[in-house]
C-alpha positions in Angstrom: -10.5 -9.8 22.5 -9.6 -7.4 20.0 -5.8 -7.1 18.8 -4.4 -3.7 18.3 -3.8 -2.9 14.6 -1.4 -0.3 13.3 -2.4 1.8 10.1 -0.3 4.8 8.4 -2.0 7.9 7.1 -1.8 8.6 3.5 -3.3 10.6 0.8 -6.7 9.6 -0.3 -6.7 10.5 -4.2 -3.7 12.6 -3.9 -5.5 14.8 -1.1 -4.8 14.4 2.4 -7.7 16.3 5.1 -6.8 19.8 6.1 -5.8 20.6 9.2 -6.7 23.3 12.0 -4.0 24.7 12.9 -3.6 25.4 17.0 -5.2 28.9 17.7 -7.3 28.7 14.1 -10.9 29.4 14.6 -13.2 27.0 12.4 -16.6 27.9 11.2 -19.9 25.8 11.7 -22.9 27.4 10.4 -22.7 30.9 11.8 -20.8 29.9 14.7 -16.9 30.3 15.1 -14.7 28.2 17.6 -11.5 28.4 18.5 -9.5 25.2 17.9 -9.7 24.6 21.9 -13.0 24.0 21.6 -13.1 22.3 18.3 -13.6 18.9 21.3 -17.0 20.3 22.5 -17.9 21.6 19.3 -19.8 18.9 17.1 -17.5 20.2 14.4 -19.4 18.6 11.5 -17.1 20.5 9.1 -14.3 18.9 10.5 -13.1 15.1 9.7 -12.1 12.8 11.8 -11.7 9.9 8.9 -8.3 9.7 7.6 -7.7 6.7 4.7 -4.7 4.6 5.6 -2.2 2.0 4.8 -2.4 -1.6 6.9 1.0 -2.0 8.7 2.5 -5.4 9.6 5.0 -6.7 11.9 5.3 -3.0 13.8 8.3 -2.8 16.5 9.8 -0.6 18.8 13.5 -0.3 19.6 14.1 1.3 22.7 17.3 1.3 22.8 18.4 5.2 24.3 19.2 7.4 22.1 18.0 5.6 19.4 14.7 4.9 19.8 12.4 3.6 16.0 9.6 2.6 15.1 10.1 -0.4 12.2 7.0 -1.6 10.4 6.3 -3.6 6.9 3.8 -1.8 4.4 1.1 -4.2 3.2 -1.9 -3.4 -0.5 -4.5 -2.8 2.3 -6.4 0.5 2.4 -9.3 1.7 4.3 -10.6 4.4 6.7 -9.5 4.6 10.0 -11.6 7.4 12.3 -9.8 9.4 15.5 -12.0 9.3 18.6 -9.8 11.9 19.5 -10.5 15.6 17.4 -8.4 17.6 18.8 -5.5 14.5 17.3 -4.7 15.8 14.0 -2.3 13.7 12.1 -0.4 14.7 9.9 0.7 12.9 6.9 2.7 9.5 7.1 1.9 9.0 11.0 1.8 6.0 12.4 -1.8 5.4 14.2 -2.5 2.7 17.2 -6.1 1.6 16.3 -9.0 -1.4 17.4 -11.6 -3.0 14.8 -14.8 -2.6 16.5 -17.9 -3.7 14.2 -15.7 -3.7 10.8 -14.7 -0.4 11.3 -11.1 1.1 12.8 -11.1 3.4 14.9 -7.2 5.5 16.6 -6.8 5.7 19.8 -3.3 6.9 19.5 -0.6 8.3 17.0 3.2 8.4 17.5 3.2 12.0 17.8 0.5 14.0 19.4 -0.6 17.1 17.2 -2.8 19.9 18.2 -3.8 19.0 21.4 -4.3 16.8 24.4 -0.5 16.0 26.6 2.5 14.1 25.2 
């Protein structure tokens, strides 16, 4: 059974993606959405691959009213891909992710952007 993993988002080459901000329309071809419908859109201009940082040793402390996330930064790099578009991370965000086939793939962040509930 596949273990979670936890990855951070960081700048690939000194460039981080670009993000749609809520209410932004997007352009595909000759066809405009609204960042709503970004989700049904087959938004090829859009990325959903984000390079990241490996984390280690990631705990919560749930202790009210002071509530952190701690985690240890480790030399490994990769992609990691949202299955979730409307999920825009922003820089620095911790993402809950699952190897499938040698590739990572987010299923969750520690703060919800653009989209879907808290």
């Amino acid at each position: 059974m596949n273990q979670p993993e936890f990855w951070l988002t960081v700048k690939d080459g000194g460039v981080y993606p670009d993000r749609v901000e809520s209410g932004a329309t997007v352009g595909v071809g000759s066809t405009v959405y609204s960042s709503n419908l970004i989700a049904q859109s087959f938004d090829t201009d859009r990325t959903c691959r984000y390079y990241c940082r490996k984390l280690t040793n990631v705990q919560y402390d749930d202790t009210p009213g002071l509530q952190t996330l701690t985690y240890d930064l480790t030399d490994i790099y990769g992609p990691v891909f949202m299955l979730d578009i409307t999920d825009q991370p922003l820089e620095g965000t911790v993402l809950a992710c699952i190897r499938i086939n040698y590739q990572v793939f987010a299923f969750g962040s520690d703060t919800r952007h653009d989209g879907g509930t808290p």
